[in-house]
C-alpha positions in Angstrom: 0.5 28.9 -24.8 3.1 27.5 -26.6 5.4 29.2 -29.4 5.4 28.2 -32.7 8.8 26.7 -32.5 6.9 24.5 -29.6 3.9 23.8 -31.9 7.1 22.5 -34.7 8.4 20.0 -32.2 5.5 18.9 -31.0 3.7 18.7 -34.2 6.8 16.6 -35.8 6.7 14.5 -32.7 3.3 13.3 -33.3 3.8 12.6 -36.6 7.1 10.3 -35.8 4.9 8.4 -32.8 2.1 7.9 -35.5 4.2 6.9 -38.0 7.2 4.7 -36.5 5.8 4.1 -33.3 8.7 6.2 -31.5 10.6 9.9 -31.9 14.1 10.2 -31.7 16.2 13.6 -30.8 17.8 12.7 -34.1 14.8 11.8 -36.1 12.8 15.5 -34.4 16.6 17.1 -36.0 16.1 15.7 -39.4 12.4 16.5 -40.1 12.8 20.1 -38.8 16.2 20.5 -40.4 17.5 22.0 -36.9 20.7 20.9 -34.6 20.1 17.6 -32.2 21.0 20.1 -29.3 18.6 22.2 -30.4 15.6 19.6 -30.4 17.1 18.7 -26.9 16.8 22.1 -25.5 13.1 22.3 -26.8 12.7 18.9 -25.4 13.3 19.5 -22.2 11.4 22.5 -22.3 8.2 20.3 -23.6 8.7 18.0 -20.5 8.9 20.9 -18.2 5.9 22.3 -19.6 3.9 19.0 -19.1 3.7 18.0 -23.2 6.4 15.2 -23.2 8.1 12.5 -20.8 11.8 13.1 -22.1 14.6 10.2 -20.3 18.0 10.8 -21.2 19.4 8.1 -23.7 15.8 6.3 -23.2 13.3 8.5 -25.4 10.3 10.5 -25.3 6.7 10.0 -25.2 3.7 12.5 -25.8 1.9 13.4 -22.4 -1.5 13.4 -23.0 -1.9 16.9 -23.2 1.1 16.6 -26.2 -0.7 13.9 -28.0 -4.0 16.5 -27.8 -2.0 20.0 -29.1 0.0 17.3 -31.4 -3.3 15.7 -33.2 -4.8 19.2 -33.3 -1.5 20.8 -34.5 -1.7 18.1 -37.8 -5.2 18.6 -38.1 -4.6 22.3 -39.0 -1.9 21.7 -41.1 -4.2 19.4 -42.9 -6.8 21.6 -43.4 -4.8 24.4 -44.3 -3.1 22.0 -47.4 -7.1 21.4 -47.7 -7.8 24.8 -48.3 -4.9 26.4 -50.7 -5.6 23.1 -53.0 -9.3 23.7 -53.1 -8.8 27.7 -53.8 -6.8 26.6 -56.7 -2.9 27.4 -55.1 -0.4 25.7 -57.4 0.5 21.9 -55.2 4.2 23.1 -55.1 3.5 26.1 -52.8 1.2 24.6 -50.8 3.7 23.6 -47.7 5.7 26.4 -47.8 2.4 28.5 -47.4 1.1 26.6 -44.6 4.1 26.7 -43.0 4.4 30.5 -43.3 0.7 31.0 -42.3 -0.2 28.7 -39.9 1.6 29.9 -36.4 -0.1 33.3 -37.6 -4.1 32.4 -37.6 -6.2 32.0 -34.5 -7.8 29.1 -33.3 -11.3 30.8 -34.1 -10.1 31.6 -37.9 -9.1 28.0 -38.4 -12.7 26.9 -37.1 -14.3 29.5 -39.7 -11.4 28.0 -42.5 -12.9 24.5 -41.4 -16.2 25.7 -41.9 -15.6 27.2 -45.3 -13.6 23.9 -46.7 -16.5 21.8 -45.9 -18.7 24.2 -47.8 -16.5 24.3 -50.7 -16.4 20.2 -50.7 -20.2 20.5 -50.6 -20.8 22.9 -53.5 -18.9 21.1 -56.3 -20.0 23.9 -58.9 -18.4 26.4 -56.9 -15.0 24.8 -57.3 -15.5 24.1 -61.0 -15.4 28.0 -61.2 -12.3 28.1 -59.2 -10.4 25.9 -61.2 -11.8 27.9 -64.3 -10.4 31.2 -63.0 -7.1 29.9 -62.8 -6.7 27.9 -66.2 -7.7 31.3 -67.6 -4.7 33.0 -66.0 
């Protein structure tokens, strides 16, 4: 099971493959505001573990048991964002919640949060009275 410094790397390294087609060491560093030799440590600990092909000087590419945790990983960072917005958290909160709360929640939880968003999407009324309780704050 990975940690959730793992789940940090891996999740930022999907996101750098989806978006520029490649991930460096320095590029992992940036986006996670940690130390290169930091990001190297982790990933040589995310090739040993079977998530990543990491050469010296050449790269890294997600196994694909990576590229799996790493799609899931966004996913429920996504949904999270989903759900704060759709209970009415103010936008400028939102990431710094998720990122607080989303090493912390079980797999099932984030099935039953999943379930719940897609209600709230379906009952349009419901989120009227949502957005109504917070204007009146």
């Amino acid at each position: 099971m990975p940690t959730p410094s793992m789940e940090d790397h891996i999740e930022q390294i999907y996101l750098l493959i989806e978006n520029k087609g490649y991930a460096r060491v320095s590029d992992i560093a940036e986006a996670l505001s940690v130390l290169p030799s930091s990001v190297t440590k982790m990933v040589q600990k995310l090739d040993k573990d079977g998530y990543l092909v990491y050469e010296k000087y050449r790269g890294l590419t997600l196994t694909s048991k990576g590229e799996k945790l790493g799609k899931r990983l966004v996913k429920r960072h996504e949904l999270l964002e989903q759900f704060l917005r759709l209970i009415g958290v103010d936008e400028g909160r939102i990431y710094e919640d998720v990122e607080g709360i989303e090493h912390h929640l079980s797999w099932d939880s984030i099935d039953r949060i999943a379930d719940l968003v897609q209600l709230l999407e379906e009952d349009a009324e419901f989120v009227k009275k949502l957005e109504a309780m917070k204007a009146a704050q």
